[in-house]
DOSE-667067 format. One record per residue (C-alpha): z, x, y. Coordinates in steps of 0.02 Angstrom, whole numbers, plus 50000, padded with zeros to 5 digits. Each point is the difference from the previous one (the first is absolute). Layout:
// residues N
ZXY/...
***
This chain:
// residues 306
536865243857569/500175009549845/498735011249949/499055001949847/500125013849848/498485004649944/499925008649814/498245006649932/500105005749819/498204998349966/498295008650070/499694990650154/499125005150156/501114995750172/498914999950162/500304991250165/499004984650110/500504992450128/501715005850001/500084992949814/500425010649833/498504996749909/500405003949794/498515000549918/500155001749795/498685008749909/500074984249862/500144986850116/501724994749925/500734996350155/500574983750090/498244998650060/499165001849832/498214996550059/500015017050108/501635009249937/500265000250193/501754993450084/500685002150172/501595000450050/500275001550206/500815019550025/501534993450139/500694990449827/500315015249881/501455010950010/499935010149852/498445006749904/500465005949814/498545010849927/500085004849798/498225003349944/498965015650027/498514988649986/500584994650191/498985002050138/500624996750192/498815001950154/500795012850142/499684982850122/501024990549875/501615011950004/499745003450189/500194980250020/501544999149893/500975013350068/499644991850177/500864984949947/501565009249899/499504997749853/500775012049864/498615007549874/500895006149828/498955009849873/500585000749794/499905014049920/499375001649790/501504994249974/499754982650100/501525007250090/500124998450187/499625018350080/499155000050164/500514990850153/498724998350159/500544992450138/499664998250207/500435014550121/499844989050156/501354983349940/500914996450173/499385002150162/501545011350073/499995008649843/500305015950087/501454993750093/500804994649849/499495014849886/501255009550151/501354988449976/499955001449836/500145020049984/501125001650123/501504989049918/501515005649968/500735005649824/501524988350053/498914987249997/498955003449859/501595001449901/500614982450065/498004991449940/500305010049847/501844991849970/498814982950016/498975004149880/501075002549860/501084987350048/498574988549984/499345007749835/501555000149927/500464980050059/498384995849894/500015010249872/501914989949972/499014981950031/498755004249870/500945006449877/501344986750010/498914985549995/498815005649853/501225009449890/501464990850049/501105017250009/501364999350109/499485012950164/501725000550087/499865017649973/497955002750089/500894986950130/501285014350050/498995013849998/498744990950130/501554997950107/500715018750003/498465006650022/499815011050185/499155007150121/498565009749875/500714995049866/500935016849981/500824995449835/498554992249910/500434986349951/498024995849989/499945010449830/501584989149946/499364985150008/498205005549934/500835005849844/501084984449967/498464989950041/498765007149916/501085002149836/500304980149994/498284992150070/498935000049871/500354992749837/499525014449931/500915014549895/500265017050058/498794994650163/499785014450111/499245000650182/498935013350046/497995002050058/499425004949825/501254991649871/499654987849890/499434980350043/500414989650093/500105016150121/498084996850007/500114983450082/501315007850120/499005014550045/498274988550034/500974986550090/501005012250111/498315008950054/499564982650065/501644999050089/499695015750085/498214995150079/500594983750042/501585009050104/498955012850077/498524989550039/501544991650108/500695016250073/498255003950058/499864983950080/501645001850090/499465017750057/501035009049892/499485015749918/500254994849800/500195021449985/501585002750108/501434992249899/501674996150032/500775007049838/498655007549892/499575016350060/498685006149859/498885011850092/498444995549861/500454982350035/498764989450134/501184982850001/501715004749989/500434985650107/499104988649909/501095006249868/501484996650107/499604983550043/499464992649838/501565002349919/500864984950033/498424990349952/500135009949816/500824985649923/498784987850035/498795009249900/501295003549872/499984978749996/498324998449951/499955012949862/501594997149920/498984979949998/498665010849936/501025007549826/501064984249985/498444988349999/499435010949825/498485006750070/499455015549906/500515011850156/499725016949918/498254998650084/499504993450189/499004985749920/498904989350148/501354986349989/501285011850012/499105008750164/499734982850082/501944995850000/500375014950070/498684997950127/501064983750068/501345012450064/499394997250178/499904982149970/502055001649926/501084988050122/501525010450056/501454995150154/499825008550157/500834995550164/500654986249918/498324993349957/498835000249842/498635010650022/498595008749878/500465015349974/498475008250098/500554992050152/501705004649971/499415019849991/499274997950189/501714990450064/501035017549915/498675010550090/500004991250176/502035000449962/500005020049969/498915002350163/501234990850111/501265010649911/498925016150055/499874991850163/501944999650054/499964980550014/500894995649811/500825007449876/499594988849867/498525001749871/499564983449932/499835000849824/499884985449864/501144994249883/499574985949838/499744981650020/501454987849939/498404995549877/
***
């Protein structure tokens, strides 16, 4: 079962009963408008988005939620995605696997790594093919000759030709703090990277110790690793987003709540559809056995034919 994504934008008071989130709204304009109190049971939420400093959560409340995985994001002023909380104890050989995971070899971190951007690459061709109609032949060849680490980085190649023709947009640049739709980007990757370590954690991976990224200030570089094949699928929704007309200069409610159906987004993994949060935990159980000596193989999702 999928689990829910939770987004509170408003002053609201979050307590637990009964194993059940209890929201309580200090207007009483929630789905239970006769007490402003709704319950929602905790083993159904993956994800808890909060963007209010009017927000108050009981210690019992978080306790409860990080004993069932579930990933707690804090907003900054901004609205902005900034903190990340999540369970210390999510497998039960954790220890075990945290060994296996430090103790792999660079060979084969550079093989997972030649995945990766194989993957990345692959979709980033799809999506830019099939919603800008620009021929790819080129992306197509670069995913091919790309090797073990992708010493010749042919990930920056790609990114370049990509991001220069995705957006119907002039002069569009990609970076952290340029201008919109870079917004959207930012905000919907920060999802993507709680949603990828909340499944790391579960797998008994350590989201810190990261295949590729190495930055020593950095707590998920192999989140960061791991999301980037799944990049494009966020890129999907916000280039609907600008092309729908939406005014997305700002990160409007209806704006937010799209972007909030990223781990909802149906992807192809294994050969099967899949939403894209239970795709994450297939990738993570993948790089385990990987870390484990019993594949070589990370499974990681590619686009629907639809």
């Amino acid at each position: 079962m999928i689990k829910k994504t939770l987004y509170f934008g408003n002053p609201v008071y979050l307590s637990t009963r009964n194993e059940q989130l209890v929201i309580n709204f200090p207007d009483a304009q929630g789905l239970d408008n006769d007490s402003g109190k709704n319950t929602i049971p905790i083993e159904d939420i993956g994800i808890v988005i909060t963007d209010h400093k009017q927000i108050t959560i009981t210690h019992s409340l978080i306790q409860k939620l990080l004993a069932n995985n579930c990933a707690i994001v804090t907003c900054d002023n901004s609205h902005m995605p900034h903190g990340l909380l999540l369970t210390l104890n999510g497998n039960s050989v954790q220890t075990e696997r945290y060994e296996q995971q430090i103790n792999a070899s660079i060979p084969l971190k550079k093989q997972l790594w030649q995945q990766t951007i194989k993957c990345k690459i692959s979709n980033q061709s799809t999506l830019l093919s099939r919603l800008r109609g620009i021929r790819t032949d080129n992306m197509q060849h670069w995913a091919s000759r790309v090797t073990s680490g992708d010493s010749e980085n042919h990930e920056a190649r790609a990114a370049a030709f990509y991001w220069a023709n995705f957006f119907p947009i002039n002069n569009f640049k990609r970076g952290r703090d340029e201008e919109p739709p870079n917004n959207l980007l930012n905000y919907g990757y920060a999802i993507l990277r709680a949603i990828i370590a909340r499944a790391l954690v579960s797998s008994g991976l350590m989201p810190t110790l990261g295949i590729h990224h190495h930055n020593r200030y950095n707590a998920y570089c192999l989140a960061d690793d791991v999301m980037e094949p799944y990049r494009p699928f966020v890129d999907k929704i916000v280039y609907d987003i600008v092309d729908s007309g939406l005014d997305y200069t700002q990160l409007s409610k209806e704006i937010k709540w799209q972007l909030l159906s990223i781990p909802q987004t149906d992807v192809l993994i294994n050969d099967k559809r899949s939403p894209l949060m239970i795709a994450a935990s297939q990738t993570t159980a993948s790089l385990h056995n990987c870390f484990e000596g019993s594949s070589r193989k990370i499974a990681y999702p590619k686009f629907t034919e639809s």
